[in-house]
KOLDREN-337377 format. One line per field, with one value per atom (N, C-alpha, C, O): residue in one letter; atom name; x negated, y, z. Coordinates in Angstrom, 2 decimals, m for minus. Layout:
residues N
resn = (A	...)
name = (CA	...)
xx = (X	...)
yy = (Y	...)
zz = (Z	...)
//
This chain:
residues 169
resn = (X	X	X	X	X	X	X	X	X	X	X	X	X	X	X	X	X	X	X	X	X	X	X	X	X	X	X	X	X	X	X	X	X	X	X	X	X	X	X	X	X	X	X	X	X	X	X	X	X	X	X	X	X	X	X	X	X	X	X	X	X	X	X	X	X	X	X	X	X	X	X	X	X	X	X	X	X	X	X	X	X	X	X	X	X	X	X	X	X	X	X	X	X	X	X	X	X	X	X	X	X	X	X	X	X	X	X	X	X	X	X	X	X	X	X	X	X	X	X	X	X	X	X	X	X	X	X	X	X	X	X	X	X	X	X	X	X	X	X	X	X	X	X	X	X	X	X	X	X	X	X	X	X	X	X	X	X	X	X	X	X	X	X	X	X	X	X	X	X	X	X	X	X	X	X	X	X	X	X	X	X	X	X	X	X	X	X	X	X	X	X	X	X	X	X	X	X	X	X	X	X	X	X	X	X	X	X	X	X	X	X	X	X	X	X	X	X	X	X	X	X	X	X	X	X	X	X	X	X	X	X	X	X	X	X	X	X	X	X	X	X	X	X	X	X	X	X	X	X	X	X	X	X	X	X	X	X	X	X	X	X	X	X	X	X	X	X	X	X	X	X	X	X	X	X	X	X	X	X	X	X	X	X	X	X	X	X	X	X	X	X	X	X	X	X	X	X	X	X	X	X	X	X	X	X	X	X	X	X	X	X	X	X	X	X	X	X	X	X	X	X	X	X	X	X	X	X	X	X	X	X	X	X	X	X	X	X	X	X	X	X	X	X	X	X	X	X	X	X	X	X	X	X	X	X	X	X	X	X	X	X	X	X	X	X	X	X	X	X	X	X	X	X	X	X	X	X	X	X	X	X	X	X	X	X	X	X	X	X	X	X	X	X	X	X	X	X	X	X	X	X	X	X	X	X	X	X	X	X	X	X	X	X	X	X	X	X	X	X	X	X	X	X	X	X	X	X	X	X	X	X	X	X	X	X	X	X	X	X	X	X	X	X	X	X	X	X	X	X	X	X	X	X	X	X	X	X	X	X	X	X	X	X	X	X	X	X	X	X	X	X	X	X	X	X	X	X	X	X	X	X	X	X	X	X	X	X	X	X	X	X	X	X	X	X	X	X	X	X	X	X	X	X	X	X	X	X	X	X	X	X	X	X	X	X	X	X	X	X	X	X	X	X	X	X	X	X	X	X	X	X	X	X	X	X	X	X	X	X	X	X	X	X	X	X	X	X	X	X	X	X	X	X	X	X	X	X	X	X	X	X	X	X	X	X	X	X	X	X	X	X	X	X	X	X	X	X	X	X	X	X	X	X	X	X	X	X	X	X	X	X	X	X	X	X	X	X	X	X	X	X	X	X	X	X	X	X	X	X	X	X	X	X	X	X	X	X	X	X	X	X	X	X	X	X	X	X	X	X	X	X	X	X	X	X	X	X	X	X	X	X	X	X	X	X	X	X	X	X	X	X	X	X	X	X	X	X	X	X	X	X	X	X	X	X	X	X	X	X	X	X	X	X	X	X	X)
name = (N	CA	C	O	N	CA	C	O	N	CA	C	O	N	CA	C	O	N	CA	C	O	N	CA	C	O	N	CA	C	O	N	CA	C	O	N	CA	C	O	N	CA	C	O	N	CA	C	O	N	CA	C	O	N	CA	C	O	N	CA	C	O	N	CA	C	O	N	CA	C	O	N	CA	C	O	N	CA	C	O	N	CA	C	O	N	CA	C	O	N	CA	C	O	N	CA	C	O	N	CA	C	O	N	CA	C	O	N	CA	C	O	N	CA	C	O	N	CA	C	O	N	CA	C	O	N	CA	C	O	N	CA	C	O	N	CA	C	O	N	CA	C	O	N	CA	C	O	N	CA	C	O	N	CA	C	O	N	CA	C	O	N	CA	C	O	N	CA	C	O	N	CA	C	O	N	CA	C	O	N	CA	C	O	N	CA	C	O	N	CA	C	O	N	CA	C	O	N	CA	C	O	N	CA	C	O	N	CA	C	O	N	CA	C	O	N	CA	C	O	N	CA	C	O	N	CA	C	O	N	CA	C	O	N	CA	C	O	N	CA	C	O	N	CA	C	O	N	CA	C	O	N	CA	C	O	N	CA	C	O	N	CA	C	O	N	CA	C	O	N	CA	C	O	N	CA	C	O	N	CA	C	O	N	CA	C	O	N	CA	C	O	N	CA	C	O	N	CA	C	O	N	CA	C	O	N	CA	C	O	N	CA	C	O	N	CA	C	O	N	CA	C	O	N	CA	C	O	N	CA	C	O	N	CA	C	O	N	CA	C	O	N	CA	C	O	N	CA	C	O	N	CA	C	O	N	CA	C	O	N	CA	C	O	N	CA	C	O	N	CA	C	O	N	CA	C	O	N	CA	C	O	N	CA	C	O	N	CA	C	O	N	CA	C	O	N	CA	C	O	N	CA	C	O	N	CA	C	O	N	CA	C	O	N	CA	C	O	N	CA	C	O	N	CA	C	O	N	CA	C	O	N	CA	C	O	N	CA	C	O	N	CA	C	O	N	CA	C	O	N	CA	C	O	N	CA	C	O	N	CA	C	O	N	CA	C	O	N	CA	C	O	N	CA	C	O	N	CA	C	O	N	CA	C	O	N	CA	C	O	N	CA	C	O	N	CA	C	O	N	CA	C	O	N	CA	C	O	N	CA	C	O	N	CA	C	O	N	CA	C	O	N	CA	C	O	N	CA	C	O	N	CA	C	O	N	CA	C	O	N	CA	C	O	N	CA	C	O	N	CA	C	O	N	CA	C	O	N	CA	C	O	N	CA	C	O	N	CA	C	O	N	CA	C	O	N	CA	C	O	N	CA	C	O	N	CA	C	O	N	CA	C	O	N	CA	C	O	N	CA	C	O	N	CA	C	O	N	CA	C	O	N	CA	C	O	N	CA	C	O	N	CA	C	O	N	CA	C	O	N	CA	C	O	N	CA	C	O	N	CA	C	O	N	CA	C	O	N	CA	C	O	N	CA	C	O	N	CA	C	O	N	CA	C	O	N	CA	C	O	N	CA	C	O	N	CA	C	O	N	CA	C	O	N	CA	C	O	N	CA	C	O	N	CA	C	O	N	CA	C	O	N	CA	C	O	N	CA	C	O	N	CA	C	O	N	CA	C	O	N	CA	C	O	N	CA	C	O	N	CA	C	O	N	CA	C	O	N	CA	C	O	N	CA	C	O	N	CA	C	O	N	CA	C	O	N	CA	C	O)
xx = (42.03	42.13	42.46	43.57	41.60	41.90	43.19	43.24	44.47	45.65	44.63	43.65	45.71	45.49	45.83	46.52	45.62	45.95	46.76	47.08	47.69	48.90	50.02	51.21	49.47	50.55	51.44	50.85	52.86	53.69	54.10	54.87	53.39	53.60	54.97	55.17	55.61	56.87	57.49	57.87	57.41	57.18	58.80	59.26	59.81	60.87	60.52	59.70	61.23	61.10	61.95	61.81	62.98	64.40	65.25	65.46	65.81	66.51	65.54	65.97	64.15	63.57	62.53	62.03	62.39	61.48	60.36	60.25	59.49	58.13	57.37	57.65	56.61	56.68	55.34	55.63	53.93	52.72	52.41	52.81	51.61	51.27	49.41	48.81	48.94	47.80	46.38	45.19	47.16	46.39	46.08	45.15	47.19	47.29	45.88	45.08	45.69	44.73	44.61	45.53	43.50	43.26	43.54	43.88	43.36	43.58	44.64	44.86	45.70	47.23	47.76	48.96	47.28	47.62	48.47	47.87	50.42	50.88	51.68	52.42	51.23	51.69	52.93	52.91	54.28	55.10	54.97	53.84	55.79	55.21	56.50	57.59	55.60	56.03	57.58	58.21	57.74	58.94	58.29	58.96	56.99	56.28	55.90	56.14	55.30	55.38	56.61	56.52	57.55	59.03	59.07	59.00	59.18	59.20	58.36	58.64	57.00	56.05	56.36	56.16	56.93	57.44	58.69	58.69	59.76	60.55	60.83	61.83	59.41	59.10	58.34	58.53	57.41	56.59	57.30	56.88	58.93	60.20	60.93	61.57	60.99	62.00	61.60	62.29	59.93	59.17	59.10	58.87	59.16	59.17	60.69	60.89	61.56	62.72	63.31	64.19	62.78	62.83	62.38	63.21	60.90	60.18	60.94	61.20	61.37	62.10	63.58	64.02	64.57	65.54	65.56	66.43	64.29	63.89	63.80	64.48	63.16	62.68	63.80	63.83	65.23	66.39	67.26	68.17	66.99	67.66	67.00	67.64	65.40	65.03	64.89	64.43	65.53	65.33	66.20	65.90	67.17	68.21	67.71	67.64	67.26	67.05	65.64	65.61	65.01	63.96	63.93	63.21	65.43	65.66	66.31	66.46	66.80	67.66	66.25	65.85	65.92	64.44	63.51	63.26	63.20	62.41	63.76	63.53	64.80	65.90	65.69	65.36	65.80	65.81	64.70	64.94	63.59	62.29	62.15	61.37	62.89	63.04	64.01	64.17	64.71	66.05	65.70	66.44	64.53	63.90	63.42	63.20	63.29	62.63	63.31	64.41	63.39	63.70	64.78	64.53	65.55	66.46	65.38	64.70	64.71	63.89	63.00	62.82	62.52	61.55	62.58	62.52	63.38	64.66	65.04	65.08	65.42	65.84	64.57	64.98	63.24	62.61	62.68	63.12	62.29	61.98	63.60	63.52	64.81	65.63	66.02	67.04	65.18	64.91	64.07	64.32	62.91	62.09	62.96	62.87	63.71	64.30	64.96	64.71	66.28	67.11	66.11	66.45	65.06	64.03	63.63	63.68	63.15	62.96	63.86	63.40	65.42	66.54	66.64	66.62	66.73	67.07	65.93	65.98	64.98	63.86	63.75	63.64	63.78	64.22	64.83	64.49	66.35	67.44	66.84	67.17	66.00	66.57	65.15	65.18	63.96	62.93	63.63	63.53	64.76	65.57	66.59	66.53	67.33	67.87	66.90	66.88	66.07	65.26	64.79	65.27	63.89	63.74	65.06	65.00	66.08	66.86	67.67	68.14	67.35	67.55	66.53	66.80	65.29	64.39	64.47	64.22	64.87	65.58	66.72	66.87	67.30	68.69	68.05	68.54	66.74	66.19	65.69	66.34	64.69	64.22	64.94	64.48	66.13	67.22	67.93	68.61	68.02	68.50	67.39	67.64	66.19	65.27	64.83	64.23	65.27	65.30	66.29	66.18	67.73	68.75	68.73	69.40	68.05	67.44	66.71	66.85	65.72	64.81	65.44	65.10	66.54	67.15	68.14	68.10	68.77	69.71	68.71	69.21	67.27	66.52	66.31	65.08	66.66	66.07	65.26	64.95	64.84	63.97	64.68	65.59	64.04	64.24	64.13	64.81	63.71	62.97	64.23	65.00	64.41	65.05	66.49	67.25	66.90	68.55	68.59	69.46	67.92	68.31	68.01	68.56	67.21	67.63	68.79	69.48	68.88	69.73	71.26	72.29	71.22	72.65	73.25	74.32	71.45	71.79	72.20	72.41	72.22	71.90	73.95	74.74	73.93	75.54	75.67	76.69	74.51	74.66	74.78	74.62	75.11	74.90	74.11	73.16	73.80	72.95	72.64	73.26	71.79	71.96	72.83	73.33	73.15	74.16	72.93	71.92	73.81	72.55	73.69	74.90	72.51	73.00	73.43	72.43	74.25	74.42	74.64	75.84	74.18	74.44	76.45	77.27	76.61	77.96	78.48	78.07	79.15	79.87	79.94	79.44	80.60	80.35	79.34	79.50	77.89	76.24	75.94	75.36	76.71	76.15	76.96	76.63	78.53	79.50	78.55	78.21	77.90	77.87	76.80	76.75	75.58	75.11	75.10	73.96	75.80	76.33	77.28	77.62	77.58	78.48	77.16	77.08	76.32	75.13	74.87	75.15	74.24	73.48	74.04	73.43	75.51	76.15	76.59	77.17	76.64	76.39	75.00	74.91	74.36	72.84	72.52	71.80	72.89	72.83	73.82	73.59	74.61	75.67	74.95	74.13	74.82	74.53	73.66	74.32	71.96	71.11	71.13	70.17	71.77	72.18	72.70	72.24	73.94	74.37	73.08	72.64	72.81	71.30	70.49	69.97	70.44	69.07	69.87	69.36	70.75	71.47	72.71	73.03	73.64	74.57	74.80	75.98	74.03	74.19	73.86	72.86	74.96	74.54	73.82	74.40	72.28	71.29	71.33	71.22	71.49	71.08	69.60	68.75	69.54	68.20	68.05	68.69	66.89	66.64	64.91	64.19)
yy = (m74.35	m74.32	m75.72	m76.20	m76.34	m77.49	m77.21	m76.23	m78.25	m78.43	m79.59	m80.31	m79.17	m80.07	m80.98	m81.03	m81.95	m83.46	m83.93	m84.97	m83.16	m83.49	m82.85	m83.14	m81.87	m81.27	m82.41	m83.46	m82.59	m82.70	m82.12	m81.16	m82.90	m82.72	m83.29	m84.47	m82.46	m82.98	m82.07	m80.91	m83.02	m82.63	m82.91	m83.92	m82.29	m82.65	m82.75	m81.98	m84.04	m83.80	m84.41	m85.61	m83.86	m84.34	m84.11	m83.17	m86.03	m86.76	m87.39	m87.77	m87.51	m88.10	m87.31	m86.19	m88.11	m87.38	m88.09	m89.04	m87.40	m88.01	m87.43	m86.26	m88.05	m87.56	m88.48	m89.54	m87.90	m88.34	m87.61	m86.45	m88.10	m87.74	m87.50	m88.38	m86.50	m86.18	m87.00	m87.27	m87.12	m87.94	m89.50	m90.15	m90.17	m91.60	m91.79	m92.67	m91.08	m91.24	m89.69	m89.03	m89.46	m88.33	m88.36	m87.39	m89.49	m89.81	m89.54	m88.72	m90.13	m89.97	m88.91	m88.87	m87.85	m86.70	m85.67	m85.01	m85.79	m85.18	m86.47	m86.20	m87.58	m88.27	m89.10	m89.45	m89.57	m90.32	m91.52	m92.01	m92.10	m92.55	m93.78	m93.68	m94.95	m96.36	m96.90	m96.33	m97.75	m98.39	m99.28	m99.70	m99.43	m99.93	m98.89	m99.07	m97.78	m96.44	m96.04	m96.11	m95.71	m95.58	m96.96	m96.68	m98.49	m99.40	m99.43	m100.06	m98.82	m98.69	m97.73	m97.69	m96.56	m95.35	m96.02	m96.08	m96.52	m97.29	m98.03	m98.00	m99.12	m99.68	m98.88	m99.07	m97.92	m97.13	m96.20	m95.56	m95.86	m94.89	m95.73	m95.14	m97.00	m97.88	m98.02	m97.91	m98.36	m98.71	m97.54	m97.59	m96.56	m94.88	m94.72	m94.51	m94.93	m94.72	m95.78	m95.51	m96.74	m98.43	m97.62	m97.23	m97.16	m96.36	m95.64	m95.73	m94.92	m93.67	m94.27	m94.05	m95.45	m95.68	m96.33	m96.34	m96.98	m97.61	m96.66	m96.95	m95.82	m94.67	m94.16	m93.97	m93.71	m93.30	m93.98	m93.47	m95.02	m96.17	m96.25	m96.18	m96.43	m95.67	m94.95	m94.95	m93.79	m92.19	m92.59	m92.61	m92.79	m92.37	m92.94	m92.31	m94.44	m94.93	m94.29	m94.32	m93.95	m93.04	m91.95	m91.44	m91.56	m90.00	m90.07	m89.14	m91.51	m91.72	m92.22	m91.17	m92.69	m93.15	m91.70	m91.54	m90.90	m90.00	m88.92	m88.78	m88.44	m87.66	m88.62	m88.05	m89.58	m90.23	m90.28	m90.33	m90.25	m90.05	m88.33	m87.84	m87.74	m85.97	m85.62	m84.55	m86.70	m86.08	m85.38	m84.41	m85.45	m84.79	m83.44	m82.62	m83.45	m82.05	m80.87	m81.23	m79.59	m78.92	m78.34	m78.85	m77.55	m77.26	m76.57	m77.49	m75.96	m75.10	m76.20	m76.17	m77.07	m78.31	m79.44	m79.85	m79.83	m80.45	m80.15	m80.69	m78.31	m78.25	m78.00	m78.33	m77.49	m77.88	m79.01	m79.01	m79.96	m81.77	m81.65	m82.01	m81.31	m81.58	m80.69	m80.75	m79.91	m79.01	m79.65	m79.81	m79.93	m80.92	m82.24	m82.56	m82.84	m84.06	m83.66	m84.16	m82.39	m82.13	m81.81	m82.35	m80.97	m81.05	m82.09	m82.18	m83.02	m84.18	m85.16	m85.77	m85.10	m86.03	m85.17	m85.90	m83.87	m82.75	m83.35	m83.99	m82.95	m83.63	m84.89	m85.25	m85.77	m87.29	m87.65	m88.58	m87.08	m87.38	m86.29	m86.66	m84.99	m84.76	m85.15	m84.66	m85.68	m87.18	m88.07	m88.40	m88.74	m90.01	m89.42	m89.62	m88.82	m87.95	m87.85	m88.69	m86.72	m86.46	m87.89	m87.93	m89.26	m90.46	m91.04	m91.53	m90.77	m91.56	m91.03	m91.61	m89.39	m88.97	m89.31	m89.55	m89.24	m89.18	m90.72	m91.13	m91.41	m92.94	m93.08	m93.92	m91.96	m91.95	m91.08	m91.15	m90.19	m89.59	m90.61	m90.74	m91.73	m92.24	m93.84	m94.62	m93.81	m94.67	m93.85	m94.50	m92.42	m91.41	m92.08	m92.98	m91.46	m91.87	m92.88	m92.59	m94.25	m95.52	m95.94	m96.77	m94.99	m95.01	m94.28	m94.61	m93.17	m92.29	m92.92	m92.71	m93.86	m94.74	m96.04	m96.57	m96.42	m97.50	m96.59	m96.88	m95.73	m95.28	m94.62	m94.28	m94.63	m94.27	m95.54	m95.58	m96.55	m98.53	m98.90	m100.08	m98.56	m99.46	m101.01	m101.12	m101.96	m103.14	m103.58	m104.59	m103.34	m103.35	m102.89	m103.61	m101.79	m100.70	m101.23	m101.30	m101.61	m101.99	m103.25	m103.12	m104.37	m105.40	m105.23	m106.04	m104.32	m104.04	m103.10	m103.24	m102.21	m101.55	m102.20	m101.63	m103.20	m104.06	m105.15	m105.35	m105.74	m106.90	m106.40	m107.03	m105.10	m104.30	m103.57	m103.05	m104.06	m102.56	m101.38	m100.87	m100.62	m99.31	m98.78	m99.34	m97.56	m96.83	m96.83	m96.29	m96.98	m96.68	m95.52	m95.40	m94.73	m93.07	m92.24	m91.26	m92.39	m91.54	m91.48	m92.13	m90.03	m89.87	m90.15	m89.93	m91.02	m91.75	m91.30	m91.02	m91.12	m90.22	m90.63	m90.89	m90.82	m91.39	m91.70	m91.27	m92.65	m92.48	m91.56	m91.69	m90.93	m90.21	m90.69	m90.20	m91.75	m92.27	m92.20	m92.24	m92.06	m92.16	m90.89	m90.73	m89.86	m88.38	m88.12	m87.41	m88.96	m88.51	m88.84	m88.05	m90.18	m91.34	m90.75	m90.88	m89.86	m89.73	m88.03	m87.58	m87.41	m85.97	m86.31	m85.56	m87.53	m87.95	m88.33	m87.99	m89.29	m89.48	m88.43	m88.25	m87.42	m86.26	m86.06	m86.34	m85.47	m84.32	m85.68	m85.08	m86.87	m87.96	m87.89	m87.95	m87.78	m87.60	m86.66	m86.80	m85.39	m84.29	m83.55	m82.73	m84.07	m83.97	m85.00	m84.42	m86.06	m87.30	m86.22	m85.22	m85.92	m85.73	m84.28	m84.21	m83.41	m82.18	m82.68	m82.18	m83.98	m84.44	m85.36	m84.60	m85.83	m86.93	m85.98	m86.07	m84.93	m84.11	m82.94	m82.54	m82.72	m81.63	m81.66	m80.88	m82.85	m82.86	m84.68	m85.03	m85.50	m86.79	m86.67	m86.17	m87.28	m87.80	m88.55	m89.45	m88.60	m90.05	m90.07	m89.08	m91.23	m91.69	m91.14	m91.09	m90.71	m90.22	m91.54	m92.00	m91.89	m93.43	m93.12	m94.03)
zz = (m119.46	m118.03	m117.50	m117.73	m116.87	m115.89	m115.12	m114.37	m115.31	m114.12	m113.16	m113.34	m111.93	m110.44	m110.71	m111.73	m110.11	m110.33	m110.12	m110.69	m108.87	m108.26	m109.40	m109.30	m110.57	m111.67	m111.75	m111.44	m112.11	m112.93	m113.89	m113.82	m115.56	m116.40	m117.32	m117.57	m117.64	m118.28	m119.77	m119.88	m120.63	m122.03	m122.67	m122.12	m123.69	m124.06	m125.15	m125.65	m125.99	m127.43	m127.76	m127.97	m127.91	m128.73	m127.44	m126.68	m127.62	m126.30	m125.27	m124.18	m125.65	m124.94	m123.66	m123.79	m122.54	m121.66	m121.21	m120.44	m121.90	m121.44	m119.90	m119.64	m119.04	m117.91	m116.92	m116.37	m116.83	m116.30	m115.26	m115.28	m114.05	m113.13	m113.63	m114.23	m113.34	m113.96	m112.86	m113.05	m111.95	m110.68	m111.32	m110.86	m112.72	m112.78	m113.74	m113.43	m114.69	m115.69	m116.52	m117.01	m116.47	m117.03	m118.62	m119.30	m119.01	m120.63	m120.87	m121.76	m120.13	m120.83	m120.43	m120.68	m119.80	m119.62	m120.88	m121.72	m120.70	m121.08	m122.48	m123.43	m122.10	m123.26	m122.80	m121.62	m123.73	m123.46	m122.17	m122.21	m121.10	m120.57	m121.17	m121.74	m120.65	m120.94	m120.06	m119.16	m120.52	m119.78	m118.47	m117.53	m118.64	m117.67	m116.60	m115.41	m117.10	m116.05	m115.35	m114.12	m115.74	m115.40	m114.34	m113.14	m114.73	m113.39	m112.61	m111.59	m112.70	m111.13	m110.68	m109.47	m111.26	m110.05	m109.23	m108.00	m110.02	m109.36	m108.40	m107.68	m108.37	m107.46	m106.24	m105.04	m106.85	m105.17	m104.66	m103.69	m105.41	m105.28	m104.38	m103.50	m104.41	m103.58	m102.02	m101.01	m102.25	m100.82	m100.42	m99.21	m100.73	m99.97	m99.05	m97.85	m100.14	m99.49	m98.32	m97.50	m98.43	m97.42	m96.46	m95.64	m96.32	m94.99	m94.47	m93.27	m95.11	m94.63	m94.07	m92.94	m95.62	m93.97	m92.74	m91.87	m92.81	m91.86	m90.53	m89.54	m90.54	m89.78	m89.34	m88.12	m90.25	m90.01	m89.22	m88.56	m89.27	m88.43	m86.87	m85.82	m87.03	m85.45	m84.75	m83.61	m85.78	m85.34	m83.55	m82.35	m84.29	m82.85	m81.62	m80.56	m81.84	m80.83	m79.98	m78.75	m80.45	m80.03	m79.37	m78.51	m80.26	m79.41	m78.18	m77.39	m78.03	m77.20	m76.06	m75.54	m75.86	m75.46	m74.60	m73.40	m75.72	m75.68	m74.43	m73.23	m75.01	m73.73	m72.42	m71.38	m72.40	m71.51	m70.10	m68.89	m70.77	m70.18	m69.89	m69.07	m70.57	m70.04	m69.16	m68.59	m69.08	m68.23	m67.24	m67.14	m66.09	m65.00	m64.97	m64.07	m66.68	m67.06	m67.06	m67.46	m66.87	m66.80	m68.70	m69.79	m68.52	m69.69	m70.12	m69.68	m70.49	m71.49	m72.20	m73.41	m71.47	m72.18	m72.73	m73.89	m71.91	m72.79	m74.43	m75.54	m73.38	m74.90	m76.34	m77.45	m76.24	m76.75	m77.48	m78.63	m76.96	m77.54	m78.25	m79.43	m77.93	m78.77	m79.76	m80.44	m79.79	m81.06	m82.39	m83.58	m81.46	m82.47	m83.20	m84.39	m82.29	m82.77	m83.72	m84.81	m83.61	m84.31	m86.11	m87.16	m85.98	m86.95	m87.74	m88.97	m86.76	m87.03	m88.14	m89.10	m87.62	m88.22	m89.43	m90.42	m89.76	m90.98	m91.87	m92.92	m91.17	m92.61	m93.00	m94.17	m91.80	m92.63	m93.18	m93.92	m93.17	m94.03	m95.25	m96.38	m95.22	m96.77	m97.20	m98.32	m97.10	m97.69	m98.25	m99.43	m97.06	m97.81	m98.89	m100.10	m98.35	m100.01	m101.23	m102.13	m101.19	m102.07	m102.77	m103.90	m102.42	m102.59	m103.69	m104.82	m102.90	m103.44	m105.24	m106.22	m104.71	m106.07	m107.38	m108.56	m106.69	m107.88	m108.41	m109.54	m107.33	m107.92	m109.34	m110.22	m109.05	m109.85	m111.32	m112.45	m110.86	m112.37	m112.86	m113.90	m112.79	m112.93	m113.69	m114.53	m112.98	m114.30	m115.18	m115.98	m115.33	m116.14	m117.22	m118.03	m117.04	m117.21	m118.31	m119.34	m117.85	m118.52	m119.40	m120.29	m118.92	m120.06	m121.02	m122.00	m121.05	m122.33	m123.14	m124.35	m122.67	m123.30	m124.02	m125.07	m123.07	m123.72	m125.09	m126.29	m124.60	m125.65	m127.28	m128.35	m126.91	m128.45	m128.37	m128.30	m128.33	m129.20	m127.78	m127.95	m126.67	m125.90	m125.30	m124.48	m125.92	m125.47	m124.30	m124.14	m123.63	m121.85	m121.35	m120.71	m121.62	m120.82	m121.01	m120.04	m122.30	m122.38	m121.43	m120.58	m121.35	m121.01	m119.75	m119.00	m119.16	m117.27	m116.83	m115.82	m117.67	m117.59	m117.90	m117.56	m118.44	m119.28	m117.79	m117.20	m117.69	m116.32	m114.83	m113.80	m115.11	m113.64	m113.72	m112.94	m115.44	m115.18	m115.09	m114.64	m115.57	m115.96	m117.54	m118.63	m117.15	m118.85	m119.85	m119.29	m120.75	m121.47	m122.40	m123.46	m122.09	m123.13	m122.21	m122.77	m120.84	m120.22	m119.02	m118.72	m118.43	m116.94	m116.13	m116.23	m114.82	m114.00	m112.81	m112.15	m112.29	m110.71	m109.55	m109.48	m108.65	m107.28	m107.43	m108.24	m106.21	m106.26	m104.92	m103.77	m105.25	m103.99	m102.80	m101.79	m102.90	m101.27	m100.36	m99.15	m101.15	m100.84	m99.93	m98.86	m101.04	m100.49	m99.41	m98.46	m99.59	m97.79	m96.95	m96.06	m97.13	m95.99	m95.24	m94.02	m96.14	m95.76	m95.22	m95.13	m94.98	m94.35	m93.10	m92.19	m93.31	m92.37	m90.71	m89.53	m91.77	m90.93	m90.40	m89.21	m91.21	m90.58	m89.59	m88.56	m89.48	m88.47	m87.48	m86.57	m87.20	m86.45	m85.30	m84.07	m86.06	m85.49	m84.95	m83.95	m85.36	m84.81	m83.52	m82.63	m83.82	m82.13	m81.52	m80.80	m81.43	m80.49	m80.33	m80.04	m80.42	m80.28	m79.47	m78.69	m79.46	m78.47	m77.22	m76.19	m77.11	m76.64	m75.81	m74.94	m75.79	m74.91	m74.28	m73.17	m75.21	m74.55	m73.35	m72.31	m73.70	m73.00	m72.36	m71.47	m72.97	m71.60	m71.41	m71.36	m71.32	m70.58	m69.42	m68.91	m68.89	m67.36	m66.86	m66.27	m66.82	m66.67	m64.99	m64.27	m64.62	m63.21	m63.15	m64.04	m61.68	m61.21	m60.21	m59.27	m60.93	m60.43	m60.13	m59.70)
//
């Protein structure tokens, strides 16, 4: 049976995790992946999550922008658009979450590889100050900072659309 291309294939054998996207090459389909595969997800894992906090960072100002230009509008369309927004900030933050975890599998990842002999893998993993052979976990502060964000974003954003006082200008 032919898998989709978009499959994630992921194979255990031992301590180690091998792990191909069936979309990259049909050949290596299902085979160990390199210490070189592991750093290009890394890298198109980093520029994903850059987009996204980028985006998180203009969320507000937008929303603040977008209430602004509704203030005239009636509460049922108000509150609409700040339904969507509130939508809007939930899924961006859990993209940038999600991003940032598969960041943290992905040096799990490389320290598994370093901890069976990979040479590559110890000496980024050594220059960088992480574990080696241990899985890696976000630090706590990451996951407050960012719940702290959320429920930040999400009052402001009820707040603009539904009870600011905008000059009728």
């Amino acid at each position: 049976m032919r898998r989709p291309a978009s499959t994630l294939h992921v194979e255990d054998e031992g301590s180690t995790l091998g792990v191909r996207f069936g979309a990259i090459n049909k050949k290596t389909w299902g085979k160990k992946m390199s210490e070189l595969d592991v750093f290009g997800f890394i890298g198109t894992n980093r520029s994903i999550f850059a987009t996204f906090f980028l985006c998180g960072v203009l969320m507000p100002l937008a929303v603040v922008i977008i209430a602004y230009l509704f203030r005239n509008f009636s509460t049922v369309i108000r509150g609409g658009a700040m339904v969507s927004a509130l939508i809007g900030v939930v899924m961006l933050t859990s993209f940038s979450m999600g991003a940032q975890n598969a960041f943290f599998m992905m040096l799990t990842t490389l320290s598994e590889m370093a901890g069976n002999g990979s040479e590559i893998a110890t000496d980024f993993l050594t220059s960088a100050g992480l574990p080696i052979g241990e899985t890696i976990n976000p630090p706590g502060w990451m996951m407050a900072l960012s719940l702290v964000q959320i429920v930040i974003n999400l009052v402001l954003t009820v707040y603009v659309f539904l009870f600011a006082q905008w000059e009728s200008s």
